[in-house]
Residue, then its C-alpha position, 0 to 999 in steps of 0.5 A: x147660792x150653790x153647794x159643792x160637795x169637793x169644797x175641800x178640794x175645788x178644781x181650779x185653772x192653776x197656771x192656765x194660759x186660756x183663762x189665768x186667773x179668771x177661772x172657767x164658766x162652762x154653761x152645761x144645758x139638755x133636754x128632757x132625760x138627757x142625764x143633764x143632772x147626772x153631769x152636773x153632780x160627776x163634774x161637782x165630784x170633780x171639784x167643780x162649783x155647780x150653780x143650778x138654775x133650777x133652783x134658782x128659779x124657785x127663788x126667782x120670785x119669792x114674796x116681796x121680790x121684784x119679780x114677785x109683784x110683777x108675777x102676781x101683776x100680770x097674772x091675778x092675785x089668785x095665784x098668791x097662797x095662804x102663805x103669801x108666796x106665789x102658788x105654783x100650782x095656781x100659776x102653772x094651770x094659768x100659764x100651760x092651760x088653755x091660751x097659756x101664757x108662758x112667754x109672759x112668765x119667762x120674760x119676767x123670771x129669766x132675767x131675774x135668774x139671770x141676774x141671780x146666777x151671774x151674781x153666784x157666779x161673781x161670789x164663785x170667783x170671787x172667793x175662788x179665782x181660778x175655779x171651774x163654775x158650772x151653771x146647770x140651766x136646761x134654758x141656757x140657749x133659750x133664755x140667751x145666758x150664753x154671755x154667762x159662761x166661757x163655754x156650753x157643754x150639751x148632753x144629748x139623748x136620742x128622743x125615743x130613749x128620752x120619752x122612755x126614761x121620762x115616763x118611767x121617772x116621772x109617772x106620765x104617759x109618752x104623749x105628754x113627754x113628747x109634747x114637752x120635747x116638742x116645746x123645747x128647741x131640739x138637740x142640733x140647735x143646742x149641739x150648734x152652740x156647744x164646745x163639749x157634747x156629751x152623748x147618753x143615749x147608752x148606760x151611764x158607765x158609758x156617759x161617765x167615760x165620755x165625761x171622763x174624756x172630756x173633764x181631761x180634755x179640760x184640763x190638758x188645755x189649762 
């Protein structure tokens, strides 16, 4: 399910008394242009397991999965493609447009990547017991995966800078970035939740010192 560039050399919990064998799971979560990402690819340098629940998503329904037909059963067999998959196109003029029905497409995908992380978890784990997993997943708090992991780690950003960064990386114009902060729960809800909370509304060289810090921290407590 995940990939890590440091398999030769994963961080592990050697003799650790908060987590002996069992290893860590930190759920790292942000807002929009909060530099989630960037965090997720430091600490998998570091030699962490990163599973990104992104990625998982797009393989949430794929063709004859479970939440595959129940997609297509709540929102049209014209959503289905040429190829037999789900359009996501299609599927996302549905659910943004107008009387958008977005709660319906997340009750039934959440819990299929919920499944599908904590079994990449287990596979983790499993093959290496005393790993430090990261689950990437921007939906973390929303989607209530907190039983997922031992601990959140929140990366923040003042909302200007994120509007800034958002429009500059993604071609679109203020208005739409701030709709869409407007529509995620806000940075004190997910720092209320969080054991680490990682600031980047600086440089990154300032972003990858605080998460320098924090990866120590880690591993002064193990």
């Amino acid at each position: 399910m995940h990939k890590s560039h440091s398999v030769a050399h994963p961080a592990k919990l050697d003799g650790c008394p908060l987590f002996g064998e069992m290893g860590l799971i930190i759920g790292l979560t942000g807002g929009i242009a909060s530099g989630k990402s960037t965090v997720a690819r430091a600490l998998e340098n570091r030699g962490a397991f990163v599973i990104d629940a992104d990625k998982l998503g797009h393989q949430a329904y794929v063709k004859g999965s479970d939440a595959f037909h129940k997609v297509v059963a709540q929102f049209g067999e014209d959503i289905v493609g040429d190829d037999g998959e789900v359009d996501r196109r299609a599927l996302g003029a549905k659910v943004f447009g107008e009387g958008g029905s977005l709660k319906q497409l997340t009750d039934i995908v959440w819990p299929a990547i919920h499944d599908m992380a904590a079994q990449a978890i287990q596979h983790t784990l499993t093959a290496v017991p005393n790993a430090v997993v990261v689950l990437e997943a921007a939906v973390l708090i929303e989607a209530g995966w907190q039983e997922l992991v031992d601990e959140i780690w929140v990366t923040t950003v003042d909302p200007d800078v994120a509007i800034e960064r958002a429009s500059a990386r993604d071609g679109v114009d203020a208005a739409s970035v701030q709709a869409r902060i407007d529509a995620q729960i806000s940075n004190a809800e997910r720092s209320a939740e969080a054991a680490v909370i990682i600031d980047n509304s600086a440089e990154e060289i300032q972003l990858m010192a605080q998460l320098e810090i924090h990866w120590q921290n880690l591993q002064e407590r193990c």
